[in-house]
N, C-alpha and C positions, 0 to 999 in steps of 0.2 A: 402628549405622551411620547415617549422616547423610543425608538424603536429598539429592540431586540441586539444587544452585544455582540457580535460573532467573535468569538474568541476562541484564538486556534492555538494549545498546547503542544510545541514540538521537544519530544523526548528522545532519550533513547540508546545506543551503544556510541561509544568513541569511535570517532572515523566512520559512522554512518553515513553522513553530509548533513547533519544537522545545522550547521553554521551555513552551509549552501541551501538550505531548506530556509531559512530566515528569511536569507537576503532573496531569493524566489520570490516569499509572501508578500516584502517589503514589494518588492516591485510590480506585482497586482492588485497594489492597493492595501496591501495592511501597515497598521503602523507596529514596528516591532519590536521589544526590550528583550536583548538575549541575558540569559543567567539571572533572572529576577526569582532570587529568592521567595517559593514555593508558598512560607508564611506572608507575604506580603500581598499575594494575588487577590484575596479579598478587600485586602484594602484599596488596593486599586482597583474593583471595581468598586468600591463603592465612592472613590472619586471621582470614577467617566461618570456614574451617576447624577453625582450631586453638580457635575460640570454644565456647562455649554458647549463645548466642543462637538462640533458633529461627527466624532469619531465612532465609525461601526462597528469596523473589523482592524484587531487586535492580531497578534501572533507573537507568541512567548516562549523564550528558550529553555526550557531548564535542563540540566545535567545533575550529574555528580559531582560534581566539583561544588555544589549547595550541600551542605552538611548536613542539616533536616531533611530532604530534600526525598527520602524513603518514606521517614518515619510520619511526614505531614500532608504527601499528596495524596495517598489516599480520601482521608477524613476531607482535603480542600478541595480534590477533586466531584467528591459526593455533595459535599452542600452547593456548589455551583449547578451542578446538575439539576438542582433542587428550586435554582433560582429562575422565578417567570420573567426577569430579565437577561438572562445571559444561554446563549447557545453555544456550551462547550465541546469542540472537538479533542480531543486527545491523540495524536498523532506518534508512533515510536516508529524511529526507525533503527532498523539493524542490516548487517549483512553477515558470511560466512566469514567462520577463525578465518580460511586464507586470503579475503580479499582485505580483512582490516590487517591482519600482517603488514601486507604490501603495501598498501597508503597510510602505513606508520613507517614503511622502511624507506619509503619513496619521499615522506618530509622531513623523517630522521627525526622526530618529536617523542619524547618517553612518551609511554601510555600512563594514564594517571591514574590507575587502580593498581601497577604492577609497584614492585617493591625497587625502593632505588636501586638503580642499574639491575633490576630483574628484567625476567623477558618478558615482550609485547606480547607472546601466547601466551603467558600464565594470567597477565592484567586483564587480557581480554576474558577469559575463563570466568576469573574473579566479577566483574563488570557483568558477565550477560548473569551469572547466580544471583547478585545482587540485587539486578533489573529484574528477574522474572518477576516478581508481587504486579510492578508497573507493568509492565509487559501483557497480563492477563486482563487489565483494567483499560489498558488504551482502548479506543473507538477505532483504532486504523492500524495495523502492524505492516508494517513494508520494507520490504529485502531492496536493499538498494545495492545488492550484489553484483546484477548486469547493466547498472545504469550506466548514463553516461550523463552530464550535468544536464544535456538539452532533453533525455527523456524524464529525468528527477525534475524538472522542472513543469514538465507536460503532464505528467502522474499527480506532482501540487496541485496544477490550477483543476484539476479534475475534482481532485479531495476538497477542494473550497469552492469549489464555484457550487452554491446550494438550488438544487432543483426545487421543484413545488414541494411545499409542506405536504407531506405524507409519500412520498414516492421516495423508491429504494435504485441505491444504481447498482448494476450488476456491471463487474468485471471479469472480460473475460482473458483466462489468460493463457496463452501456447506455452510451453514449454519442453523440455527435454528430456526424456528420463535419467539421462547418463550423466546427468547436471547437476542430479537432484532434486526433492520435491520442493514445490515452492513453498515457503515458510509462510505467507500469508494467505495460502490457500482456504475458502471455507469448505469448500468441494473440487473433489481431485478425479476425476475422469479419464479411464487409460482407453488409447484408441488406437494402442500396438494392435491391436486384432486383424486391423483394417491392411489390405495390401499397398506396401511400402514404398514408394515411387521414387526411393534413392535406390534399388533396384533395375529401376527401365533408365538404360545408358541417357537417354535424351529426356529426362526428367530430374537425371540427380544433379545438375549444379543448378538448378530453376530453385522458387520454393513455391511454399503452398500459394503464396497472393498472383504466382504466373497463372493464366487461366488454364494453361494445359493440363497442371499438377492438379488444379482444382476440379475440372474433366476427370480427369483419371479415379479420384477420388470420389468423387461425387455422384459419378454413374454406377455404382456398386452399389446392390440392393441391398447388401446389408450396411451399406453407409447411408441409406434412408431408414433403414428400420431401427437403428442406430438413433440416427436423429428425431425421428419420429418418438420416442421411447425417454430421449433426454426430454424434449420439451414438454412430453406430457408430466416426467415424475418436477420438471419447473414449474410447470402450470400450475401442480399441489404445494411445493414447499415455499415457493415466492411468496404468495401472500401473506401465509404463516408467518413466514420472519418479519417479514415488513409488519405485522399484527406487534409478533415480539419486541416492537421496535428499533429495529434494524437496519437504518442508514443505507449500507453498503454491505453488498455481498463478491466474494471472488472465486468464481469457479476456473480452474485448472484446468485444461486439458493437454495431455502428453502423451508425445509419440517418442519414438526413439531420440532422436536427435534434435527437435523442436522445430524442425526446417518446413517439412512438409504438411502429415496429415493433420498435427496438431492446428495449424494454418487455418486450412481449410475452414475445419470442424469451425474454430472460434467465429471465423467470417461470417459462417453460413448462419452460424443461430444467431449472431450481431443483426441478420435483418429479421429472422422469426420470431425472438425474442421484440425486436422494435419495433413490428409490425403488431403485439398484442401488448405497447404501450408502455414498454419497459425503459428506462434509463438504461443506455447500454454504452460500455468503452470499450476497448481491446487493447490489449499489447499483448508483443510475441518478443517474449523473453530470450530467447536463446537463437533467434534467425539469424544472427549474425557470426554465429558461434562456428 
């Protein structure tokens, strides 16, 4: 009997990195066909099926630039889901109007939702209305706004690399407020409350991962009763979701600038959270900012 398909669907806005999200998977082992027509997807599994090929793991591009490609993935994405051989991920990625601006103006490529010689803002506008239906259907939504190719690539192998059957990976993720809130947030955690250690002269060019900032922070009784108060209201809703069937969860948390407290916090419940057996990652979104 043939083991289980992993098959990983990357979608999502123009100028995401979807094309660099491919060749990623390609190179951890998936084998990958970008722009395979949406109608075709079951037909091709039901060739690795009927194959010999000891091919596991798949990864598939589609865009817009597939003219069905709205109106068919839904319906093909649900009956896959349906299938006791195939384990469909649905991956979209996007980022903010200004950063895809900038890496359309920086390869100088028209946008391809925008109207000949229209603007790359109006295409983009056009592109994420059109994506939303897919966008509420994905399994993963990820802002690939502050990436850089080497963290888009560490974020992939995180998204594929599959833990035990039944376990959920919680991410956690620092942020900034003056950034914006994170677009794949499931939970959003504000921890301005806490005293701000870009404040004390000999703390503010450090960040939260220096151990003095995390001293500073971390000796504050209300940044225990704080922490104490998050793990408890995780300790109820983790399993719940993971019940729900829930993959992957990504909690937020944000401090003013994403340098310091946010830091900390994520570190700190990275070992509480993994010490009562949780899948756990981190990234700090905005540290370099």
């Amino acid at each position: 009997m043939k083991e289980r398909l992993q098959l990983v669907v990357v979608t999502g806005l123009s100028g995401s990195g979807k094309s660099t999200a491919i060749h990623v998977l390609e190179d951890v082992g998936f084998y990958c066909i970008d722009n395979l027509p949406v109608a075709l997807i079951p037909r091709f599994v039901e060739l690795w099926e009927s194959s010999q090929e000891e091919v596991r793991r798949v990864a598939l591009g589609v865009d817009l630039r597939e003219r069905r490609f709205l109106a068919e993935a839904p319906r093909v994405f649900d009956e896959l889901r349906r299938s006791p051989d195939v384990a469909l991920e649905v991956i979209y990625l996007e980022a903010s109007d200004d950063v895809l601006v900038r890496r359309f103006s920086e390869t100088r490529r028209p946008h391809p939702a925008a109207a000949e010689g229209g603007a790359v803002a109006d295409g983009i506008r056009r592109e994420r209305e059109k994506l939303r239906p897919l966008r509420e259907i994905a399994d993963r939504v990820v802002d690939t706004s502050a990436f850089t190719v080497h963290e888009l690539r560490a974020a992939l192998r995180e998204l594929v690399e599959r833990p035990e059957p039944g376990t959920m990976t919680v991410t956690l993720l620092s942020f900034g407020y003056k950034y914006g809130l994170p677009s794949d947030a499931d939970l959003a955690l504000d921890c301005r409350f806490l005293p701000n250690p870009f404040f004390v002269e000999e703390l503010r060019a450090k960040t939260g991962a220096d151990p003095a900032v995390a001293e500073y922070v971390l000796r504050r009784a209300e940044t225990e009763e704080f922490l104490t108060k998050v793990v408890d209201l995780l300790d109820y809703v983790l399993p719940r979701y993971q019940r729900e069937g829930k993959s992957y969860l990504t909690i937020a948390l944000g401090c003013t600038g994403g340098r310091h407290r946010s830091i900390v916090l994520a570190e700190e419940l990275r070992g509480r959270l993994a010490a009562r057996g949780h899948r756990v990652v981190v990234r700090h979104r905005d540290v370099e900012r």
